[in-house]
VEXBA-683502 format. One line per 8 residues: number of its first residue (from 1); their letters; for each residue x negated, y, z negated of N, C-alpha, C. Coordinates in Angstrom, 3 decimals, padded with zeros to 6 digits. Layout:
VEXBA-683502
NUM = a = X,Y,Z,X,Y,Z,X,Y,Z; ...
//
This chain:
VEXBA-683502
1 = xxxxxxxx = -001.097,-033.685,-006.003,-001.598,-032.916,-004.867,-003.091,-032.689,-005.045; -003.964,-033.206,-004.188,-005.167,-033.339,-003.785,-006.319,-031.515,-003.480; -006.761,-031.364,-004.213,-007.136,-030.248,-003.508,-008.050,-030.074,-002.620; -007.786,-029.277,-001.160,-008.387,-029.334,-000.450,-009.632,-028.096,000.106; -010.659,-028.976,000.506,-012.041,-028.378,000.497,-012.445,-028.336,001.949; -012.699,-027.094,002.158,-012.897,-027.045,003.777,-014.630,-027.042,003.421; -015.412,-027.422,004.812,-016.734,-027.093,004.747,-017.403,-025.998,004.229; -016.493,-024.887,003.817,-017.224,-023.727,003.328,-016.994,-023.556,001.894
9 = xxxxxxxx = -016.178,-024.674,001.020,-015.460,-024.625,000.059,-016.851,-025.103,-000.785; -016.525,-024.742,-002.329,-017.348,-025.504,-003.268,-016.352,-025.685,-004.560; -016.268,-026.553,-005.059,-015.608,-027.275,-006.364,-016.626,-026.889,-007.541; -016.496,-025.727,-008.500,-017.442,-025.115,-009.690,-016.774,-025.383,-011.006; -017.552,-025.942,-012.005,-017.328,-025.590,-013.377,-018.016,-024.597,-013.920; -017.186,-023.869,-014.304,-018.328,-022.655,-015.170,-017.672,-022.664,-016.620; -018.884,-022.376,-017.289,-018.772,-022.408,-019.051,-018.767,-021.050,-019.220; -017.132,-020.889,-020.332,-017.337,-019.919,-020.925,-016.549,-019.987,-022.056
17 = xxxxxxxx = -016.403,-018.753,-023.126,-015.846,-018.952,-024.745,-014.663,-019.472,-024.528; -013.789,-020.194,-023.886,-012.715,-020.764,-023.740,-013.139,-021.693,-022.613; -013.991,-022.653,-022.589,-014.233,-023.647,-022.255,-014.688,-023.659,-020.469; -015.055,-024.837,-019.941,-015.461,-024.489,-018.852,-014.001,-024.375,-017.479; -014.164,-023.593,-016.680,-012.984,-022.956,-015.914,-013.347,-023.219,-014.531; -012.127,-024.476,-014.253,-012.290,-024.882,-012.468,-012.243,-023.581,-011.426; -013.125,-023.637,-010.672,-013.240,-022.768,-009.756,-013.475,-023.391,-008.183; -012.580,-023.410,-007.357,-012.818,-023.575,-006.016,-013.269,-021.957,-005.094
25 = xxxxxxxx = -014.167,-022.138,-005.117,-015.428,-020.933,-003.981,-015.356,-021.200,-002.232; -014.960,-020.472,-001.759,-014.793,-020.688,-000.369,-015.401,-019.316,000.634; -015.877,-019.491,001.296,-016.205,-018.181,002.178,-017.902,-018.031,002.087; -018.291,-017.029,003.251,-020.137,-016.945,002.838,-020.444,-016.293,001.582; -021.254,-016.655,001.032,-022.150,-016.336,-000.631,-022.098,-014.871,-000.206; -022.697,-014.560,-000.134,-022.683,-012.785,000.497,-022.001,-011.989,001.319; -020.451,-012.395,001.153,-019.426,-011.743,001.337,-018.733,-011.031,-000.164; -017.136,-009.936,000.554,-017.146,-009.344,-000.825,-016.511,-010.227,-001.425
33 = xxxxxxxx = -016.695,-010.192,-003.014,-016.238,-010.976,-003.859,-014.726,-011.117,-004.432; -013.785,-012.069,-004.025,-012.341,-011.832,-003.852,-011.900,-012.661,-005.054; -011.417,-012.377,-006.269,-010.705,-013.722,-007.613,-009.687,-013.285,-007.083; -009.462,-014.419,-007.256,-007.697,-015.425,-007.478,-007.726,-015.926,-008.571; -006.510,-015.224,-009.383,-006.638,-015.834,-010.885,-004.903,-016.474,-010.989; -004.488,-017.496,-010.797,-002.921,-017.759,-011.110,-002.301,-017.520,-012.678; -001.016,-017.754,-011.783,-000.170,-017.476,-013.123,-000.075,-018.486,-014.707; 000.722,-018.332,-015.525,000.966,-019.648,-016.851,001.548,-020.534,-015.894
41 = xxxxxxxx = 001.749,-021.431,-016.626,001.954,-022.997,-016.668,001.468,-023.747,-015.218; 001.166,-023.057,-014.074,000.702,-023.527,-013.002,-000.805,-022.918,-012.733; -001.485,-023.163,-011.392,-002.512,-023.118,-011.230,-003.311,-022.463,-009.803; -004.514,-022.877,-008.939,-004.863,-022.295,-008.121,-004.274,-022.680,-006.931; -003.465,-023.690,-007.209,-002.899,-024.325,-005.731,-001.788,-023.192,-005.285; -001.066,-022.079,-006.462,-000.065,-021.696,-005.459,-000.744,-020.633,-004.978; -001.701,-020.389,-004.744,-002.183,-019.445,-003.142,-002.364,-020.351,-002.674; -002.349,-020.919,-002.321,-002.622,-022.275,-000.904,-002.426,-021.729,000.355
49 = xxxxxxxx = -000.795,-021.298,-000.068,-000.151,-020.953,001.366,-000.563,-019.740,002.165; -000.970,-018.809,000.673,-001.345,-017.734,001.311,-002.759,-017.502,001.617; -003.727,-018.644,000.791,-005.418,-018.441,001.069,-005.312,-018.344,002.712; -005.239,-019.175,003.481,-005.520,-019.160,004.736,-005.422,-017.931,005.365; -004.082,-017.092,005.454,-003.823,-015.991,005.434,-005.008,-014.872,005.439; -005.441,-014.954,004.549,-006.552,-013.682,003.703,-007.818,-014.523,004.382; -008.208,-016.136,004.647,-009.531,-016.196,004.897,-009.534,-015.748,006.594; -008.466,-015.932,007.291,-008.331,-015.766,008.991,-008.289,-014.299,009.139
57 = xxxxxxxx = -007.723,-013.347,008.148,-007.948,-012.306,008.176,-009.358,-011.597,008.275; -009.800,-012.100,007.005,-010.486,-011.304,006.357,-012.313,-012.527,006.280; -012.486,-012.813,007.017,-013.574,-014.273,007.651,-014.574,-013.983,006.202; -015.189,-013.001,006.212,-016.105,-011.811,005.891,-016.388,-012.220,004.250; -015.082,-012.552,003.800,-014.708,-012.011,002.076,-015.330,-013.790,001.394; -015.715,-013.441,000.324,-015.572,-014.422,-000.319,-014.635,-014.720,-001.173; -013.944,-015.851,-001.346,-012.927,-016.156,-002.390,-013.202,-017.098,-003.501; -012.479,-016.876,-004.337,-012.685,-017.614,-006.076,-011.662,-017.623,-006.576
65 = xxxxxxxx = -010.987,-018.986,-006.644,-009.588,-019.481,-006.944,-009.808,-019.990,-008.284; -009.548,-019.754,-009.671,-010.117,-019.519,-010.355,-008.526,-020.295,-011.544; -008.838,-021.403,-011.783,-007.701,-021.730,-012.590,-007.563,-021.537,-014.385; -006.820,-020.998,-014.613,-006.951,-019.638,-016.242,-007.655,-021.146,-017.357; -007.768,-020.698,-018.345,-007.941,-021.335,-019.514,-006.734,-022.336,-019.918; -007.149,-023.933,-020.046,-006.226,-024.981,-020.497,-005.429,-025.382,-019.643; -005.256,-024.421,-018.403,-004.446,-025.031,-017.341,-005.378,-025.628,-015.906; -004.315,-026.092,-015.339,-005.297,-027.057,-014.131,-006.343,-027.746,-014.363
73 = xxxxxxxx = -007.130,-027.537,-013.684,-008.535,-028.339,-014.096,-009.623,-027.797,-014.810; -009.017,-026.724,-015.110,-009.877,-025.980,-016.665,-010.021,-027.132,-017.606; -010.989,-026.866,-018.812,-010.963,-027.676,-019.778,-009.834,-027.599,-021.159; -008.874,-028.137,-021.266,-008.223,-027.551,-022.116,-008.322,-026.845,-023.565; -007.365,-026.036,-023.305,-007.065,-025.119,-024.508,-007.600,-025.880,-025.560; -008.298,-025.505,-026.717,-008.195,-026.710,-028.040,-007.985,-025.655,-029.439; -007.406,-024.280,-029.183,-006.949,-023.262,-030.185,-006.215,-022.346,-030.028; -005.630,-021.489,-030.432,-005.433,-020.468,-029.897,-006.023,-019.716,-029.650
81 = xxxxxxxx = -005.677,-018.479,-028.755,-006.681,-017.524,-028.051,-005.662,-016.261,-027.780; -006.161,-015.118,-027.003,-005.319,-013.879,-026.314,-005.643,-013.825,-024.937; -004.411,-012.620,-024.834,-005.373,-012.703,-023.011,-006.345,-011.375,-022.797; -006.601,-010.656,-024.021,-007.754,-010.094,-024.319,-008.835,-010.587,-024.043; -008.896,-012.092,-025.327,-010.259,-013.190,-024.947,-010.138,-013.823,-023.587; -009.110,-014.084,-022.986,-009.153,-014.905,-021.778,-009.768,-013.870,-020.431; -009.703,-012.423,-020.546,-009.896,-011.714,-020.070,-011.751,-011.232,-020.037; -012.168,-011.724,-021.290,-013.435,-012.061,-021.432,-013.901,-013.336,-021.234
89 = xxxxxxxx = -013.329,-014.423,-021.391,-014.012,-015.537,-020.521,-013.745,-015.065,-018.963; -012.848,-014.332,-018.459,-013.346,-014.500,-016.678,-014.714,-013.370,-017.002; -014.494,-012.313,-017.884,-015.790,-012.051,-017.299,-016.788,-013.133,-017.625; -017.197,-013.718,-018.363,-017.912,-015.002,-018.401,-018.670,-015.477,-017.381; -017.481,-016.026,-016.800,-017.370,-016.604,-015.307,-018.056,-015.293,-014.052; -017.784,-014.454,-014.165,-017.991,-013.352,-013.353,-019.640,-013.112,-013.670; -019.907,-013.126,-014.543,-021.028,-013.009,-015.158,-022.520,-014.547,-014.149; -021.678,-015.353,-014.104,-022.451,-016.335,-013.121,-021.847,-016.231,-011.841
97 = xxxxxxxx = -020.745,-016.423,-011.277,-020.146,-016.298,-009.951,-020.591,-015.315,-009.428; -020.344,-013.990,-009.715,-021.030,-012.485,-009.439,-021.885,-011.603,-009.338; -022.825,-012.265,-010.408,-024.066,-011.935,-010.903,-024.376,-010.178,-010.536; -023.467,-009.532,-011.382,-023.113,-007.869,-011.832,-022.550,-007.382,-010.659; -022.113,-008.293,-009.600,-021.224,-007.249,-008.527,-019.900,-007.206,-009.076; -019.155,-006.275,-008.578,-017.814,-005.583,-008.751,-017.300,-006.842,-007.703; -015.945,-006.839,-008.129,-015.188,-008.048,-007.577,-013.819,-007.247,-007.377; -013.073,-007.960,-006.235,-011.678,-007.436,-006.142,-010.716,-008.555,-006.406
105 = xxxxxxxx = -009.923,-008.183,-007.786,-009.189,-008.741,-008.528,-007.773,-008.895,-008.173; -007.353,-010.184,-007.679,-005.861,-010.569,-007.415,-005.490,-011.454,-008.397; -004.277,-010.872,-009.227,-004.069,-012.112,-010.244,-002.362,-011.892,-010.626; -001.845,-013.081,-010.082,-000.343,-013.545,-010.570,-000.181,-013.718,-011.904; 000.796,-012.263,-012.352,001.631,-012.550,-013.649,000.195,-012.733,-014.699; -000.106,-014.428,-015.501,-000.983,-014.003,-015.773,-002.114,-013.096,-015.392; -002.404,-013.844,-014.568,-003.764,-013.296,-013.642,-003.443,-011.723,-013.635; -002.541,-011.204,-013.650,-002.711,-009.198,-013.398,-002.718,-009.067,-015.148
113 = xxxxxxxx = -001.997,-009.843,-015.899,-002.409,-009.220,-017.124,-003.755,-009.545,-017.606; -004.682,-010.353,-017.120,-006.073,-010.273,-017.812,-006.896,-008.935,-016.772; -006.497,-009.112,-015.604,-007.309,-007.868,-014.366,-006.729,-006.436,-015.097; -005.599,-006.260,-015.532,-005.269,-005.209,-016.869,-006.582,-005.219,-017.344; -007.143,-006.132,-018.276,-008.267,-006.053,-019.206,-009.331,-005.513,-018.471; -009.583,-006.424,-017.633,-010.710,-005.881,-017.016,-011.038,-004.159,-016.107; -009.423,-004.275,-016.226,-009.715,-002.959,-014.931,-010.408,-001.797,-015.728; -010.307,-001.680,-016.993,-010.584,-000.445,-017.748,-012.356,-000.338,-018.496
121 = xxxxxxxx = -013.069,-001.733,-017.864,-014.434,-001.835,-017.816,-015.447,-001.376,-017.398; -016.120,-000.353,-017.427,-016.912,-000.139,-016.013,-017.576,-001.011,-015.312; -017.794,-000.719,-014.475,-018.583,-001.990,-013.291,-018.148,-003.635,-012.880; -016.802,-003.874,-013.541,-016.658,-005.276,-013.487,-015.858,-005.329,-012.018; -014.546,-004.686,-012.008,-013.804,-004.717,-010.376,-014.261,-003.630,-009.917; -014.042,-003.891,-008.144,-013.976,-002.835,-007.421,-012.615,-002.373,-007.076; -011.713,-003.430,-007.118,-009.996,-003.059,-007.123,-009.405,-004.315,-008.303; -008.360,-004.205,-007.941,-007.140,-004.696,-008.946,-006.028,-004.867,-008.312
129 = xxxxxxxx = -005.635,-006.340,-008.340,-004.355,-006.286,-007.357,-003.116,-007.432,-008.814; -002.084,-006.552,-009.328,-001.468,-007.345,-010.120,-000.016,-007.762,-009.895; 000.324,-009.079,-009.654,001.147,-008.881,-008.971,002.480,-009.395,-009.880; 003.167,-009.551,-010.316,004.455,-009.437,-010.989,004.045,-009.938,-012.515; 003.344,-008.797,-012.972,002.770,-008.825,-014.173,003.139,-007.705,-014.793; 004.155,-007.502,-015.860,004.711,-006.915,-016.749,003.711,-005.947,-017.664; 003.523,-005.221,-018.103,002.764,-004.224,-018.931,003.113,-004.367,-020.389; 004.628,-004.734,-020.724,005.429,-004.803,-022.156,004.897,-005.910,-022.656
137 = xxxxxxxx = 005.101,-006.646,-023.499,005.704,-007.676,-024.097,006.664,-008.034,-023.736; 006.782,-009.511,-024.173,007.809,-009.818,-023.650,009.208,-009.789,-024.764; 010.157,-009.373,-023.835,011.214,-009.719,-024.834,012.126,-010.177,-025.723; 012.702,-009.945,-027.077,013.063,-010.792,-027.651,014.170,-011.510,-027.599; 014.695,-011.158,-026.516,015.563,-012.589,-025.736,014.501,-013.714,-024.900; 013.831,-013.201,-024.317,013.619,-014.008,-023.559,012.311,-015.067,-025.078; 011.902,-014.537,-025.873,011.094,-014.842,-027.342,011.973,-015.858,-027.468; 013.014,-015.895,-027.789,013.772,-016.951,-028.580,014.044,-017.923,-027.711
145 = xxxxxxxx = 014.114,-017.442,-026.359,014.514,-019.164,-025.602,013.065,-019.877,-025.425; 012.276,-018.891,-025.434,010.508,-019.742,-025.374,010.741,-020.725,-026.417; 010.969,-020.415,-027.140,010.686,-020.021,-029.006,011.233,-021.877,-028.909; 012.961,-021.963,-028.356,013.802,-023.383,-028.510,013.010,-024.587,-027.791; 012.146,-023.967,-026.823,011.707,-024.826,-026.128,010.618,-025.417,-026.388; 009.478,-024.726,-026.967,007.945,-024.818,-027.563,008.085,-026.016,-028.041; 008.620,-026.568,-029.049,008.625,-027.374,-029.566,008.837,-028.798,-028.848; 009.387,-029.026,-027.948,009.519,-030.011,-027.303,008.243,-029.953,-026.291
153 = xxxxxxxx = 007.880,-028.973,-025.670,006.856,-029.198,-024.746,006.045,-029.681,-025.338; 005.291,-029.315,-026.780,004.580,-029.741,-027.587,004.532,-031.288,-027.999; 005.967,-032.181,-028.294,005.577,-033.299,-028.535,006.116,-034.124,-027.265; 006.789,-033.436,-025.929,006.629,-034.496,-025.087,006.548,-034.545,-023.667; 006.313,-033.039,-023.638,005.499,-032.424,-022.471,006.373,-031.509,-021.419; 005.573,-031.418,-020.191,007.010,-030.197,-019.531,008.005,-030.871,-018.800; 008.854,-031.751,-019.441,009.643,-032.869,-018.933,011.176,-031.981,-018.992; 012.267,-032.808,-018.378,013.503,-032.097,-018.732,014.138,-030.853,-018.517
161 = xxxxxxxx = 014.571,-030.502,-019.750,014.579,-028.503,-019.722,013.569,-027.443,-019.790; 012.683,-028.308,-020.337,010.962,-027.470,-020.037,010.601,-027.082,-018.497; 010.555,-027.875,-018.438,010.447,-028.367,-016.378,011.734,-027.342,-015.763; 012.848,-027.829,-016.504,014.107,-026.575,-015.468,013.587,-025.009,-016.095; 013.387,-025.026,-017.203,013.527,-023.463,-017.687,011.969,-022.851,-016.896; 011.130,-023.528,-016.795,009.622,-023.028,-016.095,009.753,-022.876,-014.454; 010.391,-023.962,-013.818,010.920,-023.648,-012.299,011.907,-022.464,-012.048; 012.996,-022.531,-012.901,013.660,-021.357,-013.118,013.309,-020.240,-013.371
169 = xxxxxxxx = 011.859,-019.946,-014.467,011.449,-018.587,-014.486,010.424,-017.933,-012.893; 009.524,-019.208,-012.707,009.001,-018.785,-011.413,009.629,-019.167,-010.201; 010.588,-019.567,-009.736,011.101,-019.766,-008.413,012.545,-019.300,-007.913; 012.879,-018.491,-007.417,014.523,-018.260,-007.245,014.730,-019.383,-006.686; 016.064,-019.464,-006.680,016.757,-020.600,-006.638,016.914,-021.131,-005.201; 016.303,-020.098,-004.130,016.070,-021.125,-002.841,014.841,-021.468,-002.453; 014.025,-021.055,-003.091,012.413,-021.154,-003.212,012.678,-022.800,-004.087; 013.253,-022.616,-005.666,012.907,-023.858,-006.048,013.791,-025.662,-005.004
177 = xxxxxxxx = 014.852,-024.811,-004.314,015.760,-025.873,-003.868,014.571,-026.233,-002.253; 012.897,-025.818,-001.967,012.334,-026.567,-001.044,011.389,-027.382,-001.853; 011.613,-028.535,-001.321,010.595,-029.640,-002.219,009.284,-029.102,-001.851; 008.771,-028.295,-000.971,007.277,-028.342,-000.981,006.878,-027.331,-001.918; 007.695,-026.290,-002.302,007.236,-024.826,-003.254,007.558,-025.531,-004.398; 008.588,-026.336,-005.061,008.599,-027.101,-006.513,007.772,-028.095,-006.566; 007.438,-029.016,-005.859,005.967,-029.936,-005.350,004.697,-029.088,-006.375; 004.126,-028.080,-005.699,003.413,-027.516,-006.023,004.139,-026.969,-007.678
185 = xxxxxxxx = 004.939,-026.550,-007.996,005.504,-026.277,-009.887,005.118,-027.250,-010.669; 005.724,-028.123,-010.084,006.046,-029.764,-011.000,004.623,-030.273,-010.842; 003.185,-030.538,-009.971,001.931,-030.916,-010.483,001.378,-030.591,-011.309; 001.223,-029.155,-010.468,000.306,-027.805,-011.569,000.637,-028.201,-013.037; 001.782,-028.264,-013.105,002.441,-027.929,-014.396,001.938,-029.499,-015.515; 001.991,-030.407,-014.670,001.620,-031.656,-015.381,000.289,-031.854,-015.813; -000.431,-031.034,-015.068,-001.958,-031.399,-015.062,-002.347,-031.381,-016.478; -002.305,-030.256,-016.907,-002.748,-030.246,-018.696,-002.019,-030.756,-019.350
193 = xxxxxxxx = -002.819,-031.470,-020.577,-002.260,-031.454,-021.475,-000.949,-031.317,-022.833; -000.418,-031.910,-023.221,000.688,-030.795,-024.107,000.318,-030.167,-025.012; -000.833,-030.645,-025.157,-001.470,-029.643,-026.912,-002.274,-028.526,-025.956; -002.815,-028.593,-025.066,-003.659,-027.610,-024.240,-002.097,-026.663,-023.551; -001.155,-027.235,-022.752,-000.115,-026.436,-022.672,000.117,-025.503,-023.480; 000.640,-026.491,-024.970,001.438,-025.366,-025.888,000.647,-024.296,-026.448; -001.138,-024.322,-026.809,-001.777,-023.663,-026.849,-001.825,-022.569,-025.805; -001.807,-022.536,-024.346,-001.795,-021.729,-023.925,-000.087,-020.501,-023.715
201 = xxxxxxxx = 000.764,-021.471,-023.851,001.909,-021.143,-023.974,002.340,-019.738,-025.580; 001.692,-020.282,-026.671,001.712,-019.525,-027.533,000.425,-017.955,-026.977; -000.704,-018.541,-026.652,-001.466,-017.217,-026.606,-001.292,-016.498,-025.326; -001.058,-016.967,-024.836,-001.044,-015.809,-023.192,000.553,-015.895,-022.856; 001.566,-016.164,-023.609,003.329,-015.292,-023.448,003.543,-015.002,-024.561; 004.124,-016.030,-025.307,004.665,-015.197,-026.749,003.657,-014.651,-027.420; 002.405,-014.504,-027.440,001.453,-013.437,-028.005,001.397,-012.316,-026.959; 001.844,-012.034,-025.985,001.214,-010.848,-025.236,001.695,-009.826,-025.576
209 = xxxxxxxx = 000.629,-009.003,-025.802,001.334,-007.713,-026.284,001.127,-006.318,-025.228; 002.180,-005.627,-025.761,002.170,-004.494,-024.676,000.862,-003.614,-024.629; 000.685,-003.306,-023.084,-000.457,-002.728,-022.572,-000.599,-001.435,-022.123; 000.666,-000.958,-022.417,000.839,000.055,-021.624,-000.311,001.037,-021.600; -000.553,001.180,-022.773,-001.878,002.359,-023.105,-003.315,001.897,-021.970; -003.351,001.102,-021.759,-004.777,001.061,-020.955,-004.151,001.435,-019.129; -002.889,001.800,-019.064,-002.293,001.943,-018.171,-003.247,003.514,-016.750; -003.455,004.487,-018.239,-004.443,005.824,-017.695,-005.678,005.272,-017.877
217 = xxxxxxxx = -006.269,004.318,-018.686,-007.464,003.910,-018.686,-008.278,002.867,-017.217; -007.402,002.723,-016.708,-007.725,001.624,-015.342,-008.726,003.055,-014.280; -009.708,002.431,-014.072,-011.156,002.793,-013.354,-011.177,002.252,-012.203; -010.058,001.482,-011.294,-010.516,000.965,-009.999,-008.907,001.285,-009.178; -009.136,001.434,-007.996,-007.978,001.790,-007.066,-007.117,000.590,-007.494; -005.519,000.258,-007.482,-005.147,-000.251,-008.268,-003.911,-000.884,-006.847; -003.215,-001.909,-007.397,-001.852,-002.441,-006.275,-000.954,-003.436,-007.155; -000.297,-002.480,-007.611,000.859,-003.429,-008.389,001.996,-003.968,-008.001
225 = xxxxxxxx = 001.984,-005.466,-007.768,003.522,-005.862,-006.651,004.032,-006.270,-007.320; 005.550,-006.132,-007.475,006.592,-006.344,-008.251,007.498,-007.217,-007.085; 008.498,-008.256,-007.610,008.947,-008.668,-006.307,010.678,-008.143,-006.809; 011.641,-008.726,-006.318,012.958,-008.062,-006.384,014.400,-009.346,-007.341; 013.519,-010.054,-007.664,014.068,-010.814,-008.260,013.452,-011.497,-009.942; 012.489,-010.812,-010.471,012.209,-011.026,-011.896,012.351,-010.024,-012.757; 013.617,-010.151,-013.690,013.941,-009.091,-014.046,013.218,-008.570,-015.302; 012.134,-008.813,-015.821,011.296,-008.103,-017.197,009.733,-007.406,-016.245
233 = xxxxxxxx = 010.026,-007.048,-014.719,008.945,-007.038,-013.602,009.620,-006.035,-012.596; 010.955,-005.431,-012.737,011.257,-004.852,-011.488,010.375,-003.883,-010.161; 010.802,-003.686,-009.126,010.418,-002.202,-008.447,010.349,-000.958,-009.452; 011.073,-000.808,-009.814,011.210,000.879,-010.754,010.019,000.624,-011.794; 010.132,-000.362,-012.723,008.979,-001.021,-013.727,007.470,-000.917,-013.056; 007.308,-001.428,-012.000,005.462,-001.497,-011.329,005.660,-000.350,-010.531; 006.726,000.510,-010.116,006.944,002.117,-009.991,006.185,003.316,-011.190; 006.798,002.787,-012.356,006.763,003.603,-013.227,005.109,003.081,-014.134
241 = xxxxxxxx = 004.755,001.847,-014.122,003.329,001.305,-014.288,002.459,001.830,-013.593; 002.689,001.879,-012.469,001.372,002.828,-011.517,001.621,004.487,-011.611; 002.740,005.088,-011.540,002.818,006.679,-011.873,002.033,006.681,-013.259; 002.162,005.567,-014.373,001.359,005.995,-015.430,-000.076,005.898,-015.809; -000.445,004.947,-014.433,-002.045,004.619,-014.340,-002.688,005.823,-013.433; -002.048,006.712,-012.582,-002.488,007.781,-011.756,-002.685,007.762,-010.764; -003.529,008.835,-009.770,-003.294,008.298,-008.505,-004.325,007.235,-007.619; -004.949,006.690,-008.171,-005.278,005.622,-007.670,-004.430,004.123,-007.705
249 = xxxxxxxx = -003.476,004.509,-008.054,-002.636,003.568,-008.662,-001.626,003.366,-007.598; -000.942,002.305,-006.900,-000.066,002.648,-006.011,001.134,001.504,-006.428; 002.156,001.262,-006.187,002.927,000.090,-005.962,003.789,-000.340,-004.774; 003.849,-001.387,-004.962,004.743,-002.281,-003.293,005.812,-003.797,-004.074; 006.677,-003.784,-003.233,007.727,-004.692,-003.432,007.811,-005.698,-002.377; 007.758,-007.008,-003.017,008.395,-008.397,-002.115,009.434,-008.769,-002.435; 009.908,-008.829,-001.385,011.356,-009.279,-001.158,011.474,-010.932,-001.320; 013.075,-011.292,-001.559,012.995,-012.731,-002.049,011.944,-013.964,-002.392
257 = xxxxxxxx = 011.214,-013.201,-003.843,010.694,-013.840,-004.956,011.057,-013.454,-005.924; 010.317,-014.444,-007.173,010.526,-014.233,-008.813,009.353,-013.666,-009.400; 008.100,-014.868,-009.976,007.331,-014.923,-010.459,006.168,-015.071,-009.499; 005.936,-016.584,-008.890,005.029,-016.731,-007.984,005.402,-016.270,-006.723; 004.865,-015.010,-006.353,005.066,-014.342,-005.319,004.035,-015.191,-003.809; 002.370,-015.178,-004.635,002.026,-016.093,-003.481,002.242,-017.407,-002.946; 003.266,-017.932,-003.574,003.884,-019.572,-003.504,005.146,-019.053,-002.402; 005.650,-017.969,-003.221,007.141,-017.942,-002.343,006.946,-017.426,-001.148
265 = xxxxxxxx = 005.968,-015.644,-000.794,006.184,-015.430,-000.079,004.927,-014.686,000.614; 003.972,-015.912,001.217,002.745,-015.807,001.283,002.596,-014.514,002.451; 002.906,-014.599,003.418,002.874,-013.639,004.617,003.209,-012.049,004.136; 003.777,-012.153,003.327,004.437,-010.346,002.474,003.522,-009.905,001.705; 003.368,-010.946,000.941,002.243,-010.719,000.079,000.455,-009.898,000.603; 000.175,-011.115,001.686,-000.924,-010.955,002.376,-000.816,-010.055,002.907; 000.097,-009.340,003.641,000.098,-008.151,004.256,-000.144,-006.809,003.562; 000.411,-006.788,002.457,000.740,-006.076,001.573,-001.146,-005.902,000.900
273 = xxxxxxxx = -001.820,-006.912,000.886,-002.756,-007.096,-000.027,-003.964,-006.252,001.313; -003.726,-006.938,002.361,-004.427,-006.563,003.194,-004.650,-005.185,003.551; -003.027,-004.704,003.425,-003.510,-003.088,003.879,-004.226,-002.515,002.913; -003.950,-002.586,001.962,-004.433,-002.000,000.496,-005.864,-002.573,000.456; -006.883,-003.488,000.846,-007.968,-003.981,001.030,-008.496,-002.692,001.756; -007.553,-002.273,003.378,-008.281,-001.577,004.384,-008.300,-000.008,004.259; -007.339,000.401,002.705,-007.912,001.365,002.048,-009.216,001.773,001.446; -009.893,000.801,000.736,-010.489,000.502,000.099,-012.459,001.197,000.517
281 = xxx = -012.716,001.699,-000.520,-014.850,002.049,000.103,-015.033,000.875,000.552; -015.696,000.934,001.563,-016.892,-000.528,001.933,-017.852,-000.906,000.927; -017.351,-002.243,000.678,-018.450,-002.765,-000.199,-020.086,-002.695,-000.141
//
């Protein structure tokens, strides 16, 4: 799958301590500054469905689709890392894309656990939008089936049960049964590497560690979406994540998704993102 560049689009490499990080830029230069950061093993294509959404909305905003470290058309992984450090290469990136403005942070799963990092910065976001991104660690059930699998992704890529167990964690099962929402799983997912995969696979899941504590530390109005079908992510969970971040902190639920909420269920999402935008100070 080809990525596509409208006349207002720009195709960016930017260098930072985890290598240089594909960035597709769309919207006027001096609009507000909108990241899109995707989730593991896939990339910037699954807002696709929903970019349009947010640019017809919202004409005004600038966007930055921003694909994580080792995945997509990032440069791959070549060590391990955290999503502490990965959380400092976007500022990196932010650091040239932004040049010291506050940015409003949307980031899937991964993407809300590095906007975690950032939110507790001064001056880096102006909001934080995280969307079925867990606060814990992950668990040691779900540790050990990573754990059986690592090893094969490693010497022969996300083929097989790698491929079922990764569609299976991000897609319910009528999301993955449309060829165009697994279309988009099964590229993303091929694009890197297996040594850049498994590298990122070890540092940003089975290394993540719980966050809860920076939970009262978050400095920007906050929107945590949980959807109704990933169970280490529930409603009550990004309920009880935002009661502990305070009241700038709010949460909202999408209905029939898992993981990739903006793949599955772009229109809920956007709505959801939008009102919470029209809360928001004027930039």
């Amino acid at each position: 799958m080809s990525i596509s560049l409208t006349p207002n689009s720009r195709l960016l490499e930017i260098p930072t301590r985890l290598g240089r990080l594909s960035v597709r830029r769309t919207g006027p230069d001096d609009g507000a500054l909108t990241v899109l950061w995707s989730s593991m093993f896939v990339d910037s294509s699954t807002w696709d469905r929903m970019l349009p959404l947010l640019r017809r909305a919202r004409p005004e905003r600038s966007f930055m689709l921003i694909d994580p470290p080792g995945l997509g058309r990032s440069e791959p992984l070549n060590r391990r890392s955290t999503i502490a450090e990965a959380a400092a290469a976007a500022h990196d990136a932010l650091e040239e894309l932004a040049a010291g403005r506050p940015v409003d942070w949307v980031g899937n799963a991964f993407g809300g656990h590095v906007g975690y990092e950032l939110a507790v910065e001064p001056g880096v976001l102006r909001s934080l939008t995280a969307i079925s991104s867990p606060v814990e660690a992950i668990s040691p059930e779900l540790r050990r089936r990573i754990e059986l699998l690592a090893p094969l992704l490693r010497h022969v890529g996300p083929v097989g049960p790698v491929r079922s167990a990764v569609i299976d964690a991000m897609l319910t099962e009528q999301s993955a049964a449309d060829p165009r929402l697994r279309k988009v799983v099964v590229e993303s997912l091929g694009r890197p590497g297996r040594r850049s995969m498994s590298f990122a696979l070890r540092s940003f899941i089975l290394d993540r560690v719980d966050v809860s504590h920076l939970m009262p530390r978050i400095q920007v109005p906050s929107l945590f979406v949980a959807s109704d079908d990933r169970g280490d992510w529930s409603p009550a969970d990004a309920e009880r994540s935002a009661a502990a971040a305070g009241p700038m902190v709010r949460s909202a639920t999408v209905r029939a998704a898992r993981t990739l909420v903006p793949l599955e269920q772009p229109e809920a999402l956007a709505a959801e993102l939008l009102a919470f935008w029209d809360g928001l100070p004027t930039p």
